[in-house]
C-alpha positions as CSV (number, residue, x, y, z in Angstrom):
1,X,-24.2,-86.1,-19.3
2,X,-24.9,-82.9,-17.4
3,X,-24.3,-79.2,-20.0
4,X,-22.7,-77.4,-16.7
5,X,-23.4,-74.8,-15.4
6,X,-26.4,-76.4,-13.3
7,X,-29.0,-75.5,-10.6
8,X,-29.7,-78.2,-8.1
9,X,-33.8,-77.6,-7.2
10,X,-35.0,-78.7,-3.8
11,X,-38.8,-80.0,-4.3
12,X,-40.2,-78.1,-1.2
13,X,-38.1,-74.7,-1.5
14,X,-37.9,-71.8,-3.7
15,X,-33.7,-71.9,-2.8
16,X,-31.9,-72.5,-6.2
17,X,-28.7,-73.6,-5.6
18,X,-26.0,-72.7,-8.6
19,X,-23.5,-75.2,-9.9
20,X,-21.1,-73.9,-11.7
21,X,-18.8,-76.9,-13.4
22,X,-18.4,-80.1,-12.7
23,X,-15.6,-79.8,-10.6
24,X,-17.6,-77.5,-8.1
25,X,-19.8,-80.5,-8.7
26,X,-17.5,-83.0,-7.4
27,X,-15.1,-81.2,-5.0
28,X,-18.3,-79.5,-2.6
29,X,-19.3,-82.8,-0.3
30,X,-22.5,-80.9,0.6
31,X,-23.6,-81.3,-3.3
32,X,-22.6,-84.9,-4.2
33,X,-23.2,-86.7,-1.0
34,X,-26.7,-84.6,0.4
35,X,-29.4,-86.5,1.2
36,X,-31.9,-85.9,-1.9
37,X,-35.7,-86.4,-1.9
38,X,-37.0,-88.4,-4.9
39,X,-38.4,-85.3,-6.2
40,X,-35.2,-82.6,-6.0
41,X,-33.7,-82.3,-8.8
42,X,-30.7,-81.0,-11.0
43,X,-31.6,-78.8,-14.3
44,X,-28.7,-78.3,-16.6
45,X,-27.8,-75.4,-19.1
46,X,-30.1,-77.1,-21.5
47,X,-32.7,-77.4,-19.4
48,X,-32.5,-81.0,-19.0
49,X,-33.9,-82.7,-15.8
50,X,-31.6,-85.0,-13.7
51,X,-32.7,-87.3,-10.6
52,X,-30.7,-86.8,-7.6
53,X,-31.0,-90.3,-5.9
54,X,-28.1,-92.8,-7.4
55,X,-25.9,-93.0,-5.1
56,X,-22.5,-94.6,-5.7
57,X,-19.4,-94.9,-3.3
58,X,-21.3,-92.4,-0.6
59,X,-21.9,-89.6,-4.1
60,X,-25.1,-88.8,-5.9
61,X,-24.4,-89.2,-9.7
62,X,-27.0,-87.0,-11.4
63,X,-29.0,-89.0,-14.0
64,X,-31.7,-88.0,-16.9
65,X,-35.0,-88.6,-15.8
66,X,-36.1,-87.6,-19.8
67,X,-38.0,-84.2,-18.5
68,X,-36.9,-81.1,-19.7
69,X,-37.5,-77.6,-18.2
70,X,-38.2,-74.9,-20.9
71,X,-37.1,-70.8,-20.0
72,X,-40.8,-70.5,-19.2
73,X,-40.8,-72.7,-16.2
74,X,-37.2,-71.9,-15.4
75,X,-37.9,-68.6,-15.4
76,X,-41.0,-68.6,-13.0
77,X,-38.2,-71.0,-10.3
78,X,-35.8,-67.5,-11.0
79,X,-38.4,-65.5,-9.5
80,X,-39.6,-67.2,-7.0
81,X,-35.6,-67.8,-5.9
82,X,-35.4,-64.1,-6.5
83,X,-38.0,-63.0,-4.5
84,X,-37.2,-65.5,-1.2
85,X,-33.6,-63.6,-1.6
86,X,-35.7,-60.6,-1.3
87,X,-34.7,-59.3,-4.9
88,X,-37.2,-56.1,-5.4
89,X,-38.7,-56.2,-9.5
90,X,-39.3,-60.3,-9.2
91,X,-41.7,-59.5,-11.5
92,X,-39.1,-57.4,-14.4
93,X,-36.9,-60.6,-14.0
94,X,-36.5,-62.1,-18.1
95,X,-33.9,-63.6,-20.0
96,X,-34.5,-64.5,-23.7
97,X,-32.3,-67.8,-23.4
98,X,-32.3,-70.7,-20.7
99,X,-28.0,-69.7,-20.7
100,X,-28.8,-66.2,-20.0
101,X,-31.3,-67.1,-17.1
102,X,-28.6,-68.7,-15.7
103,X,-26.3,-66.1,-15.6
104,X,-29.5,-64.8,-13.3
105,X,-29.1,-67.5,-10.9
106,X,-25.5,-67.1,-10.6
107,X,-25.8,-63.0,-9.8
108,X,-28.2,-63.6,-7.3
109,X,-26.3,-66.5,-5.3
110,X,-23.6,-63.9,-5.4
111,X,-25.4,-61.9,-3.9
């Protein structure tokens, strides 16, 4: 089960994409019926992994793959999101919490 909010990660770009709930989830065609790679991915709010390639009834249904992402790593994928958006101070970019680097994410989609 996904902890929403989410960030779909495409294996050969920086581009984070921000999910906020499952109903974005389900109600935005471009998320639930994209073509995946094997190697894009969903991370939750917890930092847990999902694969992006079951597909059921023409929608991708995100599924554990048993990796996990820690703020470490998610953080270095904020910065290099941050810096494709051309964000100035990639560098300064922290959060102390994998929820709180989300909230990241979500200001600079907003953006």
């Amino acid at each position: 089960m996904v902890n929403w909010p989410a960030i779909v990660k495409h294996s050969d770009d920086a581009e984070l994409i921000y999910v906020g709930d499952e109903a974005e989830w389900n109600n935005d065609a471009e998320l639930y019926s994209c073509e995946y790679d094997v190697t894009d991915c969903l991370i939750d709010a917890a930092g847990n992994v999902f694969s992006l390639t079951n597909k059921k009834n023409k929608r991708i249904i995100p599924e554990p793959n048993g990796d996990s992402v820690g703020l470490d790593e998610l953080l270095g994928l904020i910065k290099a999101h941050a810096a494709q958006k051309g964000s100035c101070c990639v560098a300064k970019l922290y959060a102390p919490t994998i929820a709180e680097a989300f909230k990241i994410v979500a200001s600079l989609n907003e953006a």
